[in-house]
C-alpha positions, 0 to 999 in steps of 0.5 A: 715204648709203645710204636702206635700213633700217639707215641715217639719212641726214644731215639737216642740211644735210643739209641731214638734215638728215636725210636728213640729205642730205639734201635738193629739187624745185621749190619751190611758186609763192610764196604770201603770206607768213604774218602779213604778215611777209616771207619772209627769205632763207636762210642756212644755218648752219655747225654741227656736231650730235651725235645719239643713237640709240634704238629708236622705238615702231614694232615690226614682225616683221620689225624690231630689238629693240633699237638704240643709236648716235651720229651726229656731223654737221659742216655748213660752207660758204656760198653762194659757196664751196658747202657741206660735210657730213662725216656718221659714224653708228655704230650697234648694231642687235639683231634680234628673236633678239638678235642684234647688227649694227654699222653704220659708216657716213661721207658726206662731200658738196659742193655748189657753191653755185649747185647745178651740181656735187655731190661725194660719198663714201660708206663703209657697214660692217655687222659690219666688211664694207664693204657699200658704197665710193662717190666720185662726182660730179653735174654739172648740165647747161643743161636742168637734167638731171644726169650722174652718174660714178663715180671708185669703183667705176669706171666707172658713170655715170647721168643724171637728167632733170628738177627734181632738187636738192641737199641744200643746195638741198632745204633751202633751199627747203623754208625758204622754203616753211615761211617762206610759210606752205605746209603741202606741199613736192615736191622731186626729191633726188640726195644720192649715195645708194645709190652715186649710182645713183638719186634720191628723190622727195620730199613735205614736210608742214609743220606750223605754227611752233613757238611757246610750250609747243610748243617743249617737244618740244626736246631740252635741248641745242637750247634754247641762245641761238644758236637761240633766235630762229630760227623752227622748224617740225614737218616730217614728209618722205616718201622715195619710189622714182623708179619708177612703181608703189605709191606707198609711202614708203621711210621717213618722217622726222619733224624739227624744222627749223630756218629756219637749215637745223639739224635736230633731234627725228628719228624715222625710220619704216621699214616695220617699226620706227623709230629716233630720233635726239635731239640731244645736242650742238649747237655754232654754227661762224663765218658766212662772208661771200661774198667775192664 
């Protein structure tokens, strides 16, 4: 999904995830886990999550007036028959004269489950004009470079060269990261955004388990019992431009990140305004088993 100020990315498995995405670097050499416990490996889990869209508090000249939306995000799959993510955000922004702009964005990605192969399709609408129509596949190579080639627009193709990851694997490892007791986690993202045309550098702050009083932040609809017993931590993750130069952040997203790889309590901050996406609606799907 497009990274530029008129867009969230998906988040949850987004994994999100966030954004989106989505979502991955090399993870930090493992410390000792935090309180003795043993760190746990990740199952991500199959969900479908429904946002609502507000202005945030951050008001710039240059930003929005006003905004409201919806984001419905499906995320199925397991590690043996790669993950799934179908991503639709309608949304209405209003710029500083009144002035409306409707977004239509749908993602849909894949990712093998071993982190060799990443499909993506990419449909952006402002105001009813397609901004961008994008169908693309990643495939990882035996140095850990990927190549990038395009079905729609025909043609393009790009390699990325070093530590990049998936959204899925993004996530996971920023899970086992929070789950060592690390406050930090770099990661390298290819999500298919911007056409499949670039990669985001990525820098993880992880705040301490949410525990006690601490879990009031949540929306009402995440307080279920299926999530009850999942640890969940405060991440805030910038997205930074694979180019040398100022390191300023394109966005900041600001979540609850679940150690099952659900997401919730999003603020995405842009230079000049920010958006929230609060969960309204959470709904666990079945666990599949690997069958192999």
């Amino acid at each position: 999904m497009s990274h530029h100020s008129a867009s969230l990315p998906p988040r949850s498995a987004a994994p999100a995830g966030a954004a989106l995405a989505v979502l991955l670097g090399i993870a930090p050499a493992a410390a000792a886990p935090a309180s003795g416990a043993a760190a746990t490996a990740i199952v991500l889990q199959p969900h479908r999550i429904a946002y609502e869209v507000s202005l945030g508090p951050r008001r710039g000249p240059g930003g929005f007036s006003g905004a409201r939306g919806l984001i419905a995000l499906e995320f199925t799959g397991n590690a043996c028959d790669g993950y799934a993510t179908n991503f639709r955000q309608a949304t209405e922004l209003e710029d500083a004269d009144g002035q409306p702009r409707r977004l239509d964005f749908s993602v849909n990605l894949w990712e093998e489950g071993r982190g060799q192969r990443f499909r993506f399709t990419v449909l952006n609408k402002v105001n009813g004009q397609t901004t961008r129509d994008g169908d693309g596949e990643a495939r990882r190579s035996a140095d850990g470079s990927i190549a990038v080639a395009m079905k729609r627009p025909p043609g393009r193709k790009g390699d990325f060269d070093g530590a990049v990851l998936f959204p899925s694997a993004m996530m996971i490892g920023l899970i086992e990261a929070a789950q060592r007791g690390e406050r930090r986690y770099d990661a390298r993202l290819f999500d298919g955004s911007e056409g499949g045309e670039k990669i985001y550098e990525t820098s993880a702050t992880i705040g301490a388990r949410l525990e006690g009083a601490r879990n009031e932040r949540l929306e009402p609809a995440m307080r279920v019992a299926a999530l009850e017993s999942v640890p969940r931590w405060p991440v805030v993750t910038a997205y930074y431009e694979s180019t040398p130069g100022d390191r300023v952040p394109v966005y900041t997203m600001r979540a609850v990140t679940f150690a099952n790889g659900v997401v919730s309590d999003l603020v995405f901050d842009f230079p000049d305004f920010s958006l929230m996406a609060k969960a309204v609606r959470y709904e666990a799907l079945p666990v599949e088993s690997c069958r192999r």
